[in-house]
N, C-alpha and C positions, 0 to 999 in steps of 0.2 A: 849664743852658745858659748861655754867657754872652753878652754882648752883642754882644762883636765877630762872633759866630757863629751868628745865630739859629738857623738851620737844623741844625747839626751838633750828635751829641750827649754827654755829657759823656765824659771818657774814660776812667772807671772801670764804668760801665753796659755791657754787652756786651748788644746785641739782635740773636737767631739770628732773629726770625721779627716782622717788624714788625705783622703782621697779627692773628697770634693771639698770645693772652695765656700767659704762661710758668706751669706747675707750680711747685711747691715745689724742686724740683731746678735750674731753670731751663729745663726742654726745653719747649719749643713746644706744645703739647695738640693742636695740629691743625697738618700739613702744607699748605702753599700754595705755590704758584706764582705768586702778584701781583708785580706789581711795589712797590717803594715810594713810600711819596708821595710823598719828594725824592726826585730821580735824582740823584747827583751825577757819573757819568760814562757820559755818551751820546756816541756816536762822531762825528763828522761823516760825510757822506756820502763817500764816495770821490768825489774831484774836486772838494769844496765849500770849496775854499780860495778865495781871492780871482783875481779875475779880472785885476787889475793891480797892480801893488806897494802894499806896507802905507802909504804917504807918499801914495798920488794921493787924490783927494777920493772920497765914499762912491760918487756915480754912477758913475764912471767903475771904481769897483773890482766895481760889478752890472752892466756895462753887458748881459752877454747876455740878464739877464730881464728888463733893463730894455727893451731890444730887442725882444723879442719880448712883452710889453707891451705898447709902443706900436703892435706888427702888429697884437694881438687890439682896441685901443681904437680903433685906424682902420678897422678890421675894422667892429667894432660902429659906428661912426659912419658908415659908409654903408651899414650893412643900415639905421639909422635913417633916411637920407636917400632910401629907398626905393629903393635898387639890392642888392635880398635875395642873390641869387648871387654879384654881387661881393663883397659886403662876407663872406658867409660862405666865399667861397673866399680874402679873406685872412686870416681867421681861420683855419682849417686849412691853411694853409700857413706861417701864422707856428709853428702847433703845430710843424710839420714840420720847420721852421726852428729849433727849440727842441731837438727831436730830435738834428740834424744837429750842431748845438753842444755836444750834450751828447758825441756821437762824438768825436767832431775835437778838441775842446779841452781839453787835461786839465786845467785849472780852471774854473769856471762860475760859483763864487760860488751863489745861494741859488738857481741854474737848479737845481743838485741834489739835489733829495728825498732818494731812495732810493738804491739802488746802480745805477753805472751800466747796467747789460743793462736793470734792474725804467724808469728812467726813460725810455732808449731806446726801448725797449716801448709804454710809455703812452703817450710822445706821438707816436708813429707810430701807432700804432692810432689816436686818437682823432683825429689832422691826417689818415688816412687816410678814416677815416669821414666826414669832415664835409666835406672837397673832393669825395668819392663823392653824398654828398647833396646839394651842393649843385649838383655835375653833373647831379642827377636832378629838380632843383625842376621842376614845372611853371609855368606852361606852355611849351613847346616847350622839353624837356628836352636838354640836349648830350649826354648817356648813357644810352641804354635798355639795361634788364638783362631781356630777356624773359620767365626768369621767376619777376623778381618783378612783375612784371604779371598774369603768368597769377594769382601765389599773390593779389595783391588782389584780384582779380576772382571768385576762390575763395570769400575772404573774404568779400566783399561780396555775394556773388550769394545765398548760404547759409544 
């Protein structure tokens, strides 16, 4: 290996099977499916290019995670300050707001995980669950679902 190239390997070496060790012929002894230790080409996400041009400063080129970030930190900063339904209904609404960006904008920068529909997905389901809970906190809950009442009380009785 040389120095300039830690990772890569030399270029007379051909390796079919990084995992299992080669026969005498060169073939593989065992069949795998892993991946290898280095990856040298992982794709980016669809849409995880930069949010602003390559010249503006690093925030401003993440500004959408960095945005909704600061909804989940002020989120959690007034469930701290003992207003639990607020602060969790803007946390699940910044998710939502995460979602919405990931729709609407075809870049996001590191908003994008997966591929777009898998991350749309996630964060609507999970900003949907958790504005749904926190409509349901007691005491005097802004949302009853009858019956998940019955089913605790099921629960509980039992």
């Amino acid at each position: 290996m040389s120095a300039e190239r830690p990772f890569e390997q030399e270029d007379d070496v051909e390796v079919r099977d990084p995992v299992s060790a080669p026969d005498a012929e060169g073939r593989p002894r065992r069949t795998t499916r892993r991946f290898p230790l280095f990856t040298r080409d992982t794709a980016r996400p669809e849409g995880g290019g930069r949010a602003a041009p390559g010249d503006a400063p690093a925030p401003a080129r993440q500004w959408p995670i960095l945005l909704v970030l600061a909804l989940v930190g002020v989120g959690l900063l007034v469930t701290a300050l003992d207003a639990f339904r607020a602060g969790t209904l803007l946390i699940g609404v910044a998710l939502l707001g995460g979602g919405l960006l990931r729709w609407m904008l075809p870049d996001v920068g590191m908003l994008a995980v997966r591929s777009r529909f898998t991350d749309i997905l996630t964060y609507g389901v999970l900003g949907t669950a958790i504005v749904l809970l926190a409509l349901m906190v007691q005491p005097n809950p802004l949302l009853e679902i009858p019956f998940l009442k019955d089913t605790l009380h099921f629960t509980v009785s039992n």
